[in-house]
C-alpha positions in Angstrom: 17.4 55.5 -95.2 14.3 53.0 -94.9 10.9 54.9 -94.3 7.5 53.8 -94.6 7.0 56.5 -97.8 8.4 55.3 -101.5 7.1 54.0 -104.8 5.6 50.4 -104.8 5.2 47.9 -107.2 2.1 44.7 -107.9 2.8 41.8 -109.9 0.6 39.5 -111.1 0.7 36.9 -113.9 4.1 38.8 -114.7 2.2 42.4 -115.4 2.9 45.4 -112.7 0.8 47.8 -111.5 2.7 50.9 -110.0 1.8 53.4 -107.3 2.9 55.1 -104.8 2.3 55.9 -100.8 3.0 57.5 -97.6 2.3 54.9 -95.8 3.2 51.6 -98.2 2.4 49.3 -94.9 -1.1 50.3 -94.8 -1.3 50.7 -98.7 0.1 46.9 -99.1 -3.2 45.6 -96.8 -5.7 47.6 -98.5 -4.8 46.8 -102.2 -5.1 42.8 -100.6 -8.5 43.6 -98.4 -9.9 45.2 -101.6 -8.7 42.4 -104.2 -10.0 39.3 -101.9 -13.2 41.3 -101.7 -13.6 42.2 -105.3 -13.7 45.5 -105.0 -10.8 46.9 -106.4 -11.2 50.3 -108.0 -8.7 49.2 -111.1 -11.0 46.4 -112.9 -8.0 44.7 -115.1 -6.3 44.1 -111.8 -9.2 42.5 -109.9 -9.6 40.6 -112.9 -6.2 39.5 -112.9 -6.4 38.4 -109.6 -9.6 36.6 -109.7 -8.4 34.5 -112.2 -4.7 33.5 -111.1 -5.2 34.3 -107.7 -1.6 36.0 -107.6 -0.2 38.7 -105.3 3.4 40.1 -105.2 4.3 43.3 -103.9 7.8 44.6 -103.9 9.1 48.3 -102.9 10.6 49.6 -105.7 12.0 52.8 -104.1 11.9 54.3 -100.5 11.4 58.1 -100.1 12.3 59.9 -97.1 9.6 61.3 -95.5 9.2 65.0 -95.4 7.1 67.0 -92.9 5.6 69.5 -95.7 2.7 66.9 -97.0 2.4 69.1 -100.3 6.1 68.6 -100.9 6.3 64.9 -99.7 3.3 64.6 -102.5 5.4 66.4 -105.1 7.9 64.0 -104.6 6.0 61.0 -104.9 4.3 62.0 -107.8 7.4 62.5 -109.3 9.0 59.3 -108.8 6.1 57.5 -109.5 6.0 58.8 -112.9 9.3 57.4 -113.6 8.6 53.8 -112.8 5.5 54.2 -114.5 7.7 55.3 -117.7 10.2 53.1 -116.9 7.6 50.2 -116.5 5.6 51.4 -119.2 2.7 50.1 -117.2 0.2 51.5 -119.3 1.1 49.3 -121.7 -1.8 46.9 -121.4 0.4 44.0 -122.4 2.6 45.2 -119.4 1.1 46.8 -116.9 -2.5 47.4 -115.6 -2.2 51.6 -114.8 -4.8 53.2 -116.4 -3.5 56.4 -115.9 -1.1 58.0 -118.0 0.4 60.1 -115.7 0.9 59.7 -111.8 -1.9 61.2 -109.4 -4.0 62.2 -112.8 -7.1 60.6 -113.9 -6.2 61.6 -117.1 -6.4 59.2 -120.0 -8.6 57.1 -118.3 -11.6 56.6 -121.2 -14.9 56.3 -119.7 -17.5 54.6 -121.8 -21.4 56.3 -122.2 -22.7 54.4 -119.6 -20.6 55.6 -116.9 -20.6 59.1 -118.3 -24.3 58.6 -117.9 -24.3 57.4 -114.3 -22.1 59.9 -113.2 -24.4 62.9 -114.2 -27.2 61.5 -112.7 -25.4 61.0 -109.0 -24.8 64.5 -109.9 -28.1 66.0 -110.4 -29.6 63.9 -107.4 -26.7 65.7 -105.3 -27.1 69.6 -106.4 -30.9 68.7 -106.6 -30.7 69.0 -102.9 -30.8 72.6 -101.5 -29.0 71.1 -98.6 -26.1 70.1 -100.8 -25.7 73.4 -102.8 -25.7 75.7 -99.4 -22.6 73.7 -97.9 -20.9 73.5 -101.2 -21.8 77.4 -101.2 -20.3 77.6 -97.7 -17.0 75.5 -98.4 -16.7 77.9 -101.6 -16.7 80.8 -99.5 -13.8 82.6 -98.2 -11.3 81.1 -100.8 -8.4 83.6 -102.2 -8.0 84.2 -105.7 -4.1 84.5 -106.4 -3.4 88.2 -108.8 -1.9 85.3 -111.0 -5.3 83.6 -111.5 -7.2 86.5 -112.0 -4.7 87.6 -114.6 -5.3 84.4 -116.4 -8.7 84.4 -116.2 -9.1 87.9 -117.3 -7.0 86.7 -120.7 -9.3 84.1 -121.3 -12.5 86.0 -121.0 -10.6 89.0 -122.5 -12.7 89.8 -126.3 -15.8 87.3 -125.5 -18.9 88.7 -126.5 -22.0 87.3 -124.9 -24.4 85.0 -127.3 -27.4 87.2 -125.7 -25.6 91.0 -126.5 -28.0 92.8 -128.0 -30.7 90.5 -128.1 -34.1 91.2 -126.4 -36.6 88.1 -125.3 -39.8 88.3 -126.3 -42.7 88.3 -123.2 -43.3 84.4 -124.3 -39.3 83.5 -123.5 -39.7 85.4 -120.4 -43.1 83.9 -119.3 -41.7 80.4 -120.0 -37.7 80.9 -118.4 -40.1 82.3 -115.3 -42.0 79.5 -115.2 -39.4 77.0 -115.5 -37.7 78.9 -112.6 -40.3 79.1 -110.3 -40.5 74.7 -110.9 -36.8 74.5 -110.2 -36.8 76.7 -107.1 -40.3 77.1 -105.7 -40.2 73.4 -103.7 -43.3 73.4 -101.1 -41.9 72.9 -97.2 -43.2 69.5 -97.3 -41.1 68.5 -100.9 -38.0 70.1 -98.5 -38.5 67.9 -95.8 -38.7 64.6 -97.7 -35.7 65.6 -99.5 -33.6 65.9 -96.1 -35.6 63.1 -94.5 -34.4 61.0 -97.9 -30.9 62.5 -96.9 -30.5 61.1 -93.7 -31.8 58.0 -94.4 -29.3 57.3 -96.9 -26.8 57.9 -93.9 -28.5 55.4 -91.5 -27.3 51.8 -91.9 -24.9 52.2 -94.8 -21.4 53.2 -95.5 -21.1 55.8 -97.8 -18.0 55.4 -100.5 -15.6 58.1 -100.7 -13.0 59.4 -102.6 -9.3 61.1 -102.4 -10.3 64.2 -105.0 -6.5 64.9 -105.2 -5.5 61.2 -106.8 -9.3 59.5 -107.3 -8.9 56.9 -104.9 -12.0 55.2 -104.1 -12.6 53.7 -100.7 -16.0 51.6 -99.5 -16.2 54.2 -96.1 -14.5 57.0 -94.1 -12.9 54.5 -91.9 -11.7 52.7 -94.9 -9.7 56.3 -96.0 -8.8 56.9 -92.4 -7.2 53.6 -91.8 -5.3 53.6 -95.5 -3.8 57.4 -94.9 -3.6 57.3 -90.8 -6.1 59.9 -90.6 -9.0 60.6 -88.4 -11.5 59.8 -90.0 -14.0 62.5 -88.0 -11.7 65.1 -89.8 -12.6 63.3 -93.7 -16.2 63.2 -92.8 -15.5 66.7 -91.7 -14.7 67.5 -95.1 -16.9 65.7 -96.8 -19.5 67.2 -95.1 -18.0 71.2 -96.2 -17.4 71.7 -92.7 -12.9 71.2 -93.5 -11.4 72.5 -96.6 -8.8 69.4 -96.2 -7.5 66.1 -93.8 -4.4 64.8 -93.8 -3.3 67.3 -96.7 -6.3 65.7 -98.8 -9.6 66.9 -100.2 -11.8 64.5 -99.6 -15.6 64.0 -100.9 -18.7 61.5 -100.8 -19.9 59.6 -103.5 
């Protein structure tokens, strides 16, 4: 039975790229919008296409679709994996996946630089008190499974803490005091540039977000909503802390 769900494939200058969708219509256009743009999150593939100006895409396999959208994912991850295999698209001679495995960022190498411009989105984020109180919020209220805290409890079981038995000297104190007081004591008016530096990164702009479940990267919230026929009030929603997910997804600025 055709469906709109399955496994899809890229070809250009006789290499694939594999991946998968619920919605391979949608997925088809926004691989082409994001090639003829040159912003294509996989840089071998927008390189490719820069350069022979190639685009073939072919369904490899339709899935049925399935109501559950943690089980239709399942399945999609699964049969993804075997065309990767079967591909061997992470072969660079072959293919252009970077990923080793389907939905998994893993074996993707990131060089220094990134590494380094990463942290420091980071720390200009959590710097914001704003930030940490709705990542506090969205935190809140989650459920810890018995299984979890069994596993957790295994792993912490017969650590001893660096600082047992140790007492800081009134110098250590005064100075982890000190450096405390720097980190948390902001004056009201420091606070109200931060949020006023907030907002105006909002005004004008879009702001890039990603899929946290597979790492897609998208220029805007519309951009997501349109590619996974979502609302893209709820994304936002959840970017924002205010929605744990959207459209099955967890979704966050970058």
């Amino acid at each position: 039975m055709k469906t709109n769900c399955g496994i899809y494939k890229i070809t250009i200058n006789n290499k694939i790229y594999v991946g998968s969708s619920v919605n391979l219509k949608s997925r088809r256009w926004k691989h082409l919008s994001l090639l003829r743009n040159g912003n294509h999150h996989n840089k071998h593939l927008q390189s490719a296409y820069n350069k022979y100006q190639d685009f073939n895409w072919n369904i490899v396999e339709y899935v049925n679709k399935i109501e559950d959208r943690i089980e239709l994912k399942n399945v999609l991850m699964e049969r993804e994996q075997y065309w990767m295999d079967e591909y061997n698209v992470c072969d660079k001679s072959i293919g252009y996946n970077k990923c080793t495995k389907a939905y998994n960022p893993v074996g993707i190498i990131m060089s220094e630089q990134t590494k380094i411009k990463i942290s420091i989105k980071l720390k200009k984020y959590f710097s914001i008190e704003e930030n940490r109180n709705k990542l506090s919020k969205s935190l809140k209220g989650r459920i810890v499974t018995e299984e979890t805290k069994k596993k957790l409890s295994e792993s912490l079981r017969g650590r001893v803490s660096p600082m047992k038995g140790r007492k800081p000297s009134e110098e250590t104190r005064k100075k982890i005091s000190e450096a405390n007081k720097k980190r948390w004591d902001k004056s009201l008016e420091e606070r109200n540039l931060l949020k006023l530096y907030k907002k105006s990164l909002k005004v004008g702009r879009r702001r890039k977000t990603v899929n946290v479940d597979n790492g897609e990267v998208f220029n805007s919230v519309s951009e997501a909503a349109r590619c996974y026929s979502i609302n893209k009030s709820h994304i936002a929603a959840v970017c924002r802390g205010e929605r744990k997910t959207a459209g099955g997804y967890i979704w966050r600025y970058i």
